[in-house]
N, C-alpha and C positions, 0 to 999 in steps of 0.2 A: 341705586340708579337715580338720578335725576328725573322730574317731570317731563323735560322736553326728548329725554335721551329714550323713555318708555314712548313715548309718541313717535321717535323716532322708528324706534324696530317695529312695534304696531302699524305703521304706515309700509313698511320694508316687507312687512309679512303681508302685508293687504297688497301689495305692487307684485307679487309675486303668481297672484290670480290671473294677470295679464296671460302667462304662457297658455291659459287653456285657450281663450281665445285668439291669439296673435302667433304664428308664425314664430321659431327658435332662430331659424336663421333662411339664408336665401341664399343660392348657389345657379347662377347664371353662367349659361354656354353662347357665344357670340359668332358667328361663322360669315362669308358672303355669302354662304348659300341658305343663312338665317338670320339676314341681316337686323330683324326683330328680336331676334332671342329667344333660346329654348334655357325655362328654369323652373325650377323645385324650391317649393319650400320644407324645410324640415319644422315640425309642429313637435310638441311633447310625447305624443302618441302616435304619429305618423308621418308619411313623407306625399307630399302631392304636387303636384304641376302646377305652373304659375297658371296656365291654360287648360284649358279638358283634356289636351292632347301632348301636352307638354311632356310627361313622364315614361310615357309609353312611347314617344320618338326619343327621347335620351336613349331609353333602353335596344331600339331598334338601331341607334347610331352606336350604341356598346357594342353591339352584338360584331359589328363588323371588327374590333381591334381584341375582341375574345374576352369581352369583361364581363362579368355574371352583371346577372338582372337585378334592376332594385327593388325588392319585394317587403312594402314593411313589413307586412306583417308574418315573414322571415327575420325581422329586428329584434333579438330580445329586448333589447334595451329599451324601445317604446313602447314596452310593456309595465317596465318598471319605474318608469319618469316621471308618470302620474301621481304615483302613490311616493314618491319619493319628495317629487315640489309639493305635495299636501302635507307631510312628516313635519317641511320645514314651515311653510304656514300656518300650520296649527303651534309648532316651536315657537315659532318669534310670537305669537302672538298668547303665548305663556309665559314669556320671559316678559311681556311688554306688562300683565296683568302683575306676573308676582313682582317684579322691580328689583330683583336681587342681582347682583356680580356675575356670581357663579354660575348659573344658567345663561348669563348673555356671552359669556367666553364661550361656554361647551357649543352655544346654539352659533355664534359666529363663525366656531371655526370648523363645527362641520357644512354650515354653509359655504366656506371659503373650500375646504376640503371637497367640498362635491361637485365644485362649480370646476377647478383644477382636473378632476379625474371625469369631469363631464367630456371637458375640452383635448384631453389626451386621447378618449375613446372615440373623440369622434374623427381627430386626426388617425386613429389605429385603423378608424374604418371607414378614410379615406385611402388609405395607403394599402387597403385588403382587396378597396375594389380597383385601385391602380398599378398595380405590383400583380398582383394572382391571375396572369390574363389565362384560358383555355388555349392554347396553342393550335390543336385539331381544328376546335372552327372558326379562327380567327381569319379573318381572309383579307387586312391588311396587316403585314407585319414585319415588324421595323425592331433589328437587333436589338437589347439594349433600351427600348424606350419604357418609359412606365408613363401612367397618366393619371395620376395623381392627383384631385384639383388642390388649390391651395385651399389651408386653417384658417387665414384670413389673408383679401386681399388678392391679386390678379394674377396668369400666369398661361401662360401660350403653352396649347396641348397640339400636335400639329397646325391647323388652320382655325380652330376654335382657341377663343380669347376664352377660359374658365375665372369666374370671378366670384371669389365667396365674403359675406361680410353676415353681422347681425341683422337680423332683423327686428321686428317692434318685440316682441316675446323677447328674445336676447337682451334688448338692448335694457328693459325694465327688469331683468337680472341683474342685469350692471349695475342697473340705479338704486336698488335692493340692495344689493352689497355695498354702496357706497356710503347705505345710510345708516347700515348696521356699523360700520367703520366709524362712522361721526357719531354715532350715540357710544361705541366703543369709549375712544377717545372724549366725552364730555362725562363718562365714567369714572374714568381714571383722572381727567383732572379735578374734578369734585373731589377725588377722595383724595387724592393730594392735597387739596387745601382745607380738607374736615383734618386731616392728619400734620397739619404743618404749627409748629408749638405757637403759643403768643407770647411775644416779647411783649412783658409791661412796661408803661411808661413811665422813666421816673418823676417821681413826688416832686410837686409843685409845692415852692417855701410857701410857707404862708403870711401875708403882708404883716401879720404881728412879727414874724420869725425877721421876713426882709426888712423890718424898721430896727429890730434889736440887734442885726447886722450892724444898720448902719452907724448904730450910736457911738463912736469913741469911749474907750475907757478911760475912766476917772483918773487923772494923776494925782497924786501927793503932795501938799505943798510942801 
């Protein structure tokens, strides 16, 4: 690995500190009759309202369409996120110390790997709490509908606009993977060029040689 490619993931692995303090992602419900907005942040370890009151009105506005509560800490999975973004913090920032190949492939691509199956489970559980309604004490219900919010980006659940995107924690995810990707890549072209033959140049005559060129040979008279 290169100088800057090792400062690369070392920064990559130090950017990835952000999740404990910042917010994974934001999911905002828009209604007239909330025309401020009820919304949730999901953290590493937990889930909480943008406001005091935020999370505990989503849940009381669920309650009416039969959708279970949002209980983190009924979440396995923010139990294991912590220990999971430390795994790869302490990783990149071994691969950043020792400077070999082989460890920044294994540490990238379970980076990439984790980051994929992060994004899939949290779509699965979105889609558990918008599909699985309680039908008994559902007390509005509408054939057919699910409510779903969206993986990213905007989407009309009856009169609430649901809007979900990264937030600062996600987004220095991003940038963390972005940088392990550019130190990847200034890997691989290093050793492309430690590995590419050298063509020598050919021999320069020498101006003795270039004069004994130039001489004509002798004739015979």
């Amino acid at each position: 690995m290169t100088r800057l490619s090792r400062l690369l993931v070392g920064a990559a692995a130090l950017l990835l500190l952000t999740v404990y303090a910042f917010p994974l992602w934001h999911v905002q419900l828009v209604a007239p009759q909330y025309p401020e907005g009820l919304g949730m942040y999901i953290h590493v370890n937990t889930v909480r309202g943008v406001t005091e009151n935020d999370l505990n009105n989503i849940n009381n506005l669920n309650h009416y369409i039969g959708m279970q509560r949002i209980e983190p800490d009924a979440i396995p999975e923010l139990r294991y996120m912590p220990w999971i973004v430390g795994a790869l913090v302490v990783g990149g920032l071994a691969v950043a110390v020792a400077g070999r190949r082989k460890p920044l492939y294994a540490w990238l691509g379970a980076f990439f790997t984790l980051g994929v199956v992060g994004l899939i489970d949290f779509w699965r559980w979105e889609y558990d709490y918008g599909h699985h309604l309680d039908e008994a004490t559902a007390i509005i219900k509408i054939p057919g509908m699910s409510y779903q919010p969206p993986l990213i980006g905007s989407k009309q659940l009856l009169n609430f606009t649901a809007s979900s995107w990264p937030s600062l924690g996600g987004i220095a995810v991003g940038m963390a993977l972005l940088l392990g990707a550019v130190a990847l890549w200034l890997t691989l072209r290093a050793r492309r060029t430690v590995g590419r033959p050298v063509v020598a140049d050919a021999p320069v005559a020498t101006a003795a040689a270039r004069t004994r060129d130039d001489v004509p040979l002798a004739t015979s008279a």
